[in-house]
Structure formats: structure tokens, C-alpha cells
N, C-alpha and C positions, 0 to 999 in steps of 0.2 A: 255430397253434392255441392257445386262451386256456385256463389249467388254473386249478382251483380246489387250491388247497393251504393250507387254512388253520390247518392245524395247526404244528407245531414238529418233527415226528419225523423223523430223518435219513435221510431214505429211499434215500440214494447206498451207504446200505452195508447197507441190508435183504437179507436173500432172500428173494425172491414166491414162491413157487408158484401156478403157473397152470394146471390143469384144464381141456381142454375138449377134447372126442373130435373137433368139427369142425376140421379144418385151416386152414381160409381167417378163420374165426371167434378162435379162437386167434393167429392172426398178428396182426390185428385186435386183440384186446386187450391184446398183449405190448407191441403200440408203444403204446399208450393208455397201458399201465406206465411205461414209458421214459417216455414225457411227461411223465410224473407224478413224474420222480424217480426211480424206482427202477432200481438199477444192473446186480440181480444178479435178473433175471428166469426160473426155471426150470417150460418147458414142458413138460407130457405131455399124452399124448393117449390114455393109459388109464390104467385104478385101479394096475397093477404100476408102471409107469413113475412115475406120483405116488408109489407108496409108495417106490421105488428114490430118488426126488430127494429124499425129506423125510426118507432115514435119516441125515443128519448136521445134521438142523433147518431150521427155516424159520421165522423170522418173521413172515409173512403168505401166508395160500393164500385163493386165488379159486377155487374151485370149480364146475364145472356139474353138478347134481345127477343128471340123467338121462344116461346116458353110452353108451347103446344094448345093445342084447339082454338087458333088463332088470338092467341093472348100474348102481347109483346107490354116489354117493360118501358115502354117509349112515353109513357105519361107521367109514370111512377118517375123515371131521369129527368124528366125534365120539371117536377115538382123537387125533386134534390137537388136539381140544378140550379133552380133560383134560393136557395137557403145556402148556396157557397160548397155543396159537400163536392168536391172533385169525385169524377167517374170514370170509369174503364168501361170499355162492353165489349163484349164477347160475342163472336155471331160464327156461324159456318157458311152465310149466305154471301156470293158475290156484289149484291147491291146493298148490300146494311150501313153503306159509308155514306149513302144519300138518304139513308132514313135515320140515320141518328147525327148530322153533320152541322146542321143548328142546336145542336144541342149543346156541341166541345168534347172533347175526350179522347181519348188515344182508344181502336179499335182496333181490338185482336182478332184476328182470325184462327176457329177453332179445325182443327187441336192445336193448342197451345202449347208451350213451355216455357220451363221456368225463368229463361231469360227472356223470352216476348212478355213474359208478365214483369220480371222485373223492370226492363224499358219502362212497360205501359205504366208501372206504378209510378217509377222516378217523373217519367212525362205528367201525369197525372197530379202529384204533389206539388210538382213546380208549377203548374198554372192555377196553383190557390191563390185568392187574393191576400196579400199581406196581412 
């Protein structure tokens, strides 16, 4: 599989976090991670479980914004947002780019692949603060 990585960021010793309530969807994008480099990929598949993986930091979270029985991760991003952690989010919905657009981050629309994640990642990386 051919990955876009055009950046410089060490990405074998980031930690991801990766968001997403569907199970078969989430397996799907963890190895898309790993393709990509990253070593230290941590899965949830609800908002408790992200906040439990992100209590000792994270480097980059992917997020899917709609999370089922009306639970979006829109509080949770914007609490990682002000600690610096760069974010992606993931949505299938046409207006999710005015619900998460104060917030910053490159917005994939699902289904994704591996080169919309790659983009979203490099986009993502480069808007860290130094």
C-alpha cells in the first residue's frame, strides 16, 4: 500500500488517539495509522474510554465526531485543543465543518482513505505550535 508522508514528524513514537464507536471502521483506520508510521496507536470506541486513553497525553487524536445516542466528541476536542494536541475529525455528516470549525483541524469526510488521512495527518502536524 503506497503512503503519502511528507512531512518530517517522527511519527514511530507519537501517540494517536483514535475515536470511533464503529468497530470494523476503527480496525480500518488503526492499520491505515500503522501504515502511516505511527507506533503507538490508542483505540476507543466511546467518549470515557478516549478520555481514559488521553489522561496521560497524546500527540494526535482522530476523532469521529457523531458517536451514537446523541454523543459527539465536540467537548472532548475542544478540551485537547487547548492543551496543544493537533486533531483530525472524522464525520459522515454534510454540516460537521460548522460544528467543529472553531475548534481547527482538517475534516475528513467518511469513508475515508489512506491518503485523505494521510493529508489530514501532515495538515494536522504542521499546525502544531512550535
Amino acid at each position: 500500500m503506497t503512503t503519502l508522508m511528507t512531512n518530517s514528524h517522527d511519527r514511530s513514537k507519537m501517540r494517536v488517539l483514535y475515536l470511533e464507536d464503529e468497530a470494523l471502521i476503527a480496525l480500518d483506520g488503526r492499520m491505515m495509522l500503522e501504515d502511516l508510521g505511527f507506533g503507538d496507536v490508542r483505540m476507543a470506541h466511546s467518549l470515557g474510554e478516549a478520555e481514559n486513553l488521553a489522561a496521560d497525553g497524546v500527540d494526535l487524536a482522530v476523532l469521529d465526531i457523531n458517536l451514537g445516542d446523541g454523543t459527539t466528541s465536540i467537548s472532548f476536542a475542544e478540551r485537547l485543543a487547548k492543551t496543544g494536541t493537533p486533531i483530525i475529525f472524522a464525520s459522515g455528516y454534510n454540516a460537521a465543518e460548522k460544528i467543529v470549525s472553531h475548534i481547527g483541524g482538517p475534516l475528513m469526510a467518511k469513508p475515508f482513505t489512506q491518503n485523505d488521512l494521510a493529508r489530514a495527518v501532515d495538515d494536522a502536524l504542521d499546525m502544531r505550535p512550535a
